[in-house]
FINU-446293 format. One line per field, with one value per residue (C-alpha): x, y, z negated. Coordinates in steps of 0.02 Angstrom, whole numbers, plus 50000, padded with zeros to 5 digits. Layout:
BEGIN
u: [X, ...];
v: [Y, ...];
w: [Z, ...];
***
This chain:
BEGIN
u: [48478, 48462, 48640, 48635, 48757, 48667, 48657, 48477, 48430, 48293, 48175, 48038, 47862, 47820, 47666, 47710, 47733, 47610, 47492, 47644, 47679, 47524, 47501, 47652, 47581, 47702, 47626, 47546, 47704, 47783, 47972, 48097, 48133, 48265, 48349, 48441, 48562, 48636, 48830, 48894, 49039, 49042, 49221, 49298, 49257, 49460, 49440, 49374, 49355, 49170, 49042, 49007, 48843, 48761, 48709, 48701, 48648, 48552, 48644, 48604, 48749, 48818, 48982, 48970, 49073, 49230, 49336, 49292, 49306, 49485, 49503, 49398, 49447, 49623, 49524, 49429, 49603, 49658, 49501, 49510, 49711, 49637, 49524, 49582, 49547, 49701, 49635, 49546, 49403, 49383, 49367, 49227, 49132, 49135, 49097, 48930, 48883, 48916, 48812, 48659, 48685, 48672, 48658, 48828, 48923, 48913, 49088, 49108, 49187, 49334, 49325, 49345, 49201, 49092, 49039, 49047, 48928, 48792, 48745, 48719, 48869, 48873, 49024, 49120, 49065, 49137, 49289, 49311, 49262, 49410, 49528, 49482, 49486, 49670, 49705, 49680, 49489, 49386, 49235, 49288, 49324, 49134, 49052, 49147, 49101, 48914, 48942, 48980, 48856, 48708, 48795, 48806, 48925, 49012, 48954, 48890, 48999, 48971, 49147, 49218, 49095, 49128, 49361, 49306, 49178, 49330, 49462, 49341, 49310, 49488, 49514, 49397, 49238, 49097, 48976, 49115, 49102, 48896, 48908, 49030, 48927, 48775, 48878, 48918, 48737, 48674, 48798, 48822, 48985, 49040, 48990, 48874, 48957, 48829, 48964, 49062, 48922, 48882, 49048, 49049, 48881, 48931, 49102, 49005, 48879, 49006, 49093, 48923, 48828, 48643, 48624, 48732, 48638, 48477, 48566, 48647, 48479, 48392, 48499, 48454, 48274, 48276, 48416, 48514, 48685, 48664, 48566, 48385, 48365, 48227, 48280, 48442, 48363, 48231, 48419, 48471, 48321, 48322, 48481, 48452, 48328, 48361, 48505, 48369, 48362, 48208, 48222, 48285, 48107, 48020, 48098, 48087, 47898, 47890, 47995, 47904, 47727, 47800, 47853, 47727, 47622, 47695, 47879, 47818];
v: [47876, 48046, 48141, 48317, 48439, 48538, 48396, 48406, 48254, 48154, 48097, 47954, 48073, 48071, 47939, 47822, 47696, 47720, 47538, 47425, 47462, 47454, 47292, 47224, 47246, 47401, 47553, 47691, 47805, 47823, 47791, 47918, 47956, 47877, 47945, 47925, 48036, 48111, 48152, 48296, 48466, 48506, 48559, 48466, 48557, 48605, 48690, 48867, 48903, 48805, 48785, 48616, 48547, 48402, 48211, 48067, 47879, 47736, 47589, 47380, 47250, 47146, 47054, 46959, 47068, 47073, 46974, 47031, 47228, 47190, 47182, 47313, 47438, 47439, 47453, 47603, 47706, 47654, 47739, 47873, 47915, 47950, 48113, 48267, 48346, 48387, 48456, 48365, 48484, 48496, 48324, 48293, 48441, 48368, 48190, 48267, 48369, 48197, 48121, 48203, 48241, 48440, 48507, 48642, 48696, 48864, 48871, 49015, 49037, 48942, 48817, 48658, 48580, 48738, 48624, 48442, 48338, 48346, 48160, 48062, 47923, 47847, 47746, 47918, 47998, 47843, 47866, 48066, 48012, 47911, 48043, 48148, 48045, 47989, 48169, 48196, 48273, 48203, 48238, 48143, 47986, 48020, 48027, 47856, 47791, 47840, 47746, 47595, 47585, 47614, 47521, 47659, 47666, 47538, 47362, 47356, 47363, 47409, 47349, 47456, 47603, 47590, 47614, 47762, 47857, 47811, 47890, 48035, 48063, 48051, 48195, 48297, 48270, 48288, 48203, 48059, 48046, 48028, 47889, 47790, 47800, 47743, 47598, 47565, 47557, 47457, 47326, 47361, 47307, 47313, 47221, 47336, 47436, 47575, 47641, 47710, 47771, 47884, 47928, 47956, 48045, 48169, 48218, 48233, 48352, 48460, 48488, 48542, 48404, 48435, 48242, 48176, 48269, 48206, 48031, 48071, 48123, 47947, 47856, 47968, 47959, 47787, 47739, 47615, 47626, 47776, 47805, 47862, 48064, 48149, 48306, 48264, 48212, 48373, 48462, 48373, 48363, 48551, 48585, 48487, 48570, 48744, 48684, 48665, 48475, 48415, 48240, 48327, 48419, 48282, 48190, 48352, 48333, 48150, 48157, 48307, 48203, 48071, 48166, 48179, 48342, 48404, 48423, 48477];
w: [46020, 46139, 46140, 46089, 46098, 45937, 45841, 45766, 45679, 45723, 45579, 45592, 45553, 45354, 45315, 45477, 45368, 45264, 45341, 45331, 45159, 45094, 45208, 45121, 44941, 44908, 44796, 44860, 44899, 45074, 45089, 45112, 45278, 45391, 45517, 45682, 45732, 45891, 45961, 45920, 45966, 45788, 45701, 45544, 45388, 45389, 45570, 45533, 45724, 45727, 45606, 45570, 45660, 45568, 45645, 45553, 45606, 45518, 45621, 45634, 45642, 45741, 45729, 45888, 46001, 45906, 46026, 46169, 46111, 46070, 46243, 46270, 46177, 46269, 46419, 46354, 46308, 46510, 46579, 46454, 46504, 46684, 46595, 46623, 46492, 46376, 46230, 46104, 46084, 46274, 46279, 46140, 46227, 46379, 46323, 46241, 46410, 46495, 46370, 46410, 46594, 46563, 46743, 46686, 46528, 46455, 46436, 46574, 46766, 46810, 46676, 46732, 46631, 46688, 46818, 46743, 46670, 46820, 46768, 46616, 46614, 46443, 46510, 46519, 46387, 46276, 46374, 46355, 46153, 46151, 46233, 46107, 45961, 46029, 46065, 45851, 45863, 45715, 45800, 45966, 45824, 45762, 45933, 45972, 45828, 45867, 46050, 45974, 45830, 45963, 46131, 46244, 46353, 46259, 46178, 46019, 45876, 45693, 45603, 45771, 45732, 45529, 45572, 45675, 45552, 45417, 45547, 45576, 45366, 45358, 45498, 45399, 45468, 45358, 45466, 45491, 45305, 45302, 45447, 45348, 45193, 45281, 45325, 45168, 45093, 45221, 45233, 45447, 45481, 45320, 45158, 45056, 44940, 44868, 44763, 44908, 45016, 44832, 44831, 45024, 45032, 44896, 45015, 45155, 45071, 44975, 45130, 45236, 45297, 45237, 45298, 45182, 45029, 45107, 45108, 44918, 44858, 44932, 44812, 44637, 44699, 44712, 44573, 44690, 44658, 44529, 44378, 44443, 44415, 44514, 44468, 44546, 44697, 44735, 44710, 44832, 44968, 44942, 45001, 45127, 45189, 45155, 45277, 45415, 45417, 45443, 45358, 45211, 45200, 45241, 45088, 44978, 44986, 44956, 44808, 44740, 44772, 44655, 44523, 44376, 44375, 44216, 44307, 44468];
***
């Protein structure tokens, strides 16, 4: 997963798995898209000051680490005491700029994160992630959550990752939301439950995350966990992508290539 301070998602390129499916016997559409996602500086949807970026993740499991990140994650709040950062927002902007080793921050002059961030160190980032996240910044919460669904920084940990995407959609997060619900339908870290990724999807969407309508859509196109409606679902990929989310496009035209030519 490559940090980015924007947020774009990253989708796998439409018909790439085209040979394996039709090597495994499956018909001749292409699944929808997945997607991996990225950290992120965006605001909760209740913080009018920033306008919400969007990331999502598609995440594994693992349950073998949670002993030792017991331990861990007391260590993680120790390191992340010694930041100075003292604002939550500062923190989670810093974390991403230390996430990608961005040679300076745009945040002007005399700044003390103008200069910071001169080399990637996943290790800090998680630690400026948890600052913030202790410091009340949903996004911080997300980005931590991200760390320890893809082991960067931190070892891998999905029930970890799926309490901090809950704290994040809790802080009013939208993206936060979207994470958890992905979770949820995948059963990483958390028994599946595609009920309350619906339910979780359609919060994160009404509240601005194209990724989560993308993600809501997936689940009408498909029927799983919701009464199959196609029309529901082209809704869906099209706001998606009229949001400028790629995957969201990308599924827009697969859905519309299996709809019947009378309803396209």
């Amino acid at each position: 997963m490559q940090p980015s301070v924007n947020g774009n998602s990253v989708s796998k390129p439409l018909g790439s798995d085209r040979a394996s499916a039709a090597a495994a016997g499956n018909d001749e559409h292409e699944s929808f898209t997945p997607v991996v996602g990225a950290w992120s500086e965006a605001a909760p949807w209740n913080d009018t000051s920033l306008r919400s970026r969007r990331v999502s993740i598609l995440a594994g499991v693992s349950l073998g680490f949670l002993a030792v990140l017991a331990v861990g994650g007391a260590l993680l709040r120790q390191g992340a005491s010694a930041e100075s950062c003292s604002e939550g927002a500062d923190c989670n902007r810093l974390g991403v700029l230390t996430s990608r080793g961005a040679p300076g921050s745009p945040l002007g002059s005399g700044s003390e994160l103008s200069a910071a961030a001169t080399a990637q160190d996943f290790p800090r980032a998680a630690r400026l992630f948890q600052r913030a996240c202790d410091l009340g910044h949903a996004g911080g919460c997300n980005n931590l959550g991200l760390a320890f669904e893809s082991g960067q920084g931190v070892p891998q940990d999905y029930a970890r990752a799926f309490t901090l995407f809950e704290q994040a959609c809790g802080g009013g997060f939208a993206e936060g939301c979207n994470n958890q619900g992905a979770l949820y339908e995948h059963g990483q870290g958390v028994a599946v439950n595609l009920g309350d990724a619906q339910r979780l999807y359609a919060q994160a969407c009404n509240h601005g995350s194209a990724l989560g309508c993308s993600n809501l859509g997936v689940l009408y196109a498909e029927g799983r966990g919701v009464v199959a409606d196609p029309a529901q679902a082209v809704q869906l990929f099209t706001e998606a992508c009229s949001a400028g989310l790629s995957v969201g496009c990308n599924n827009l035209v697969e859905a519309q290539h299996r709809a019947p030519p009378a309803a396209r």
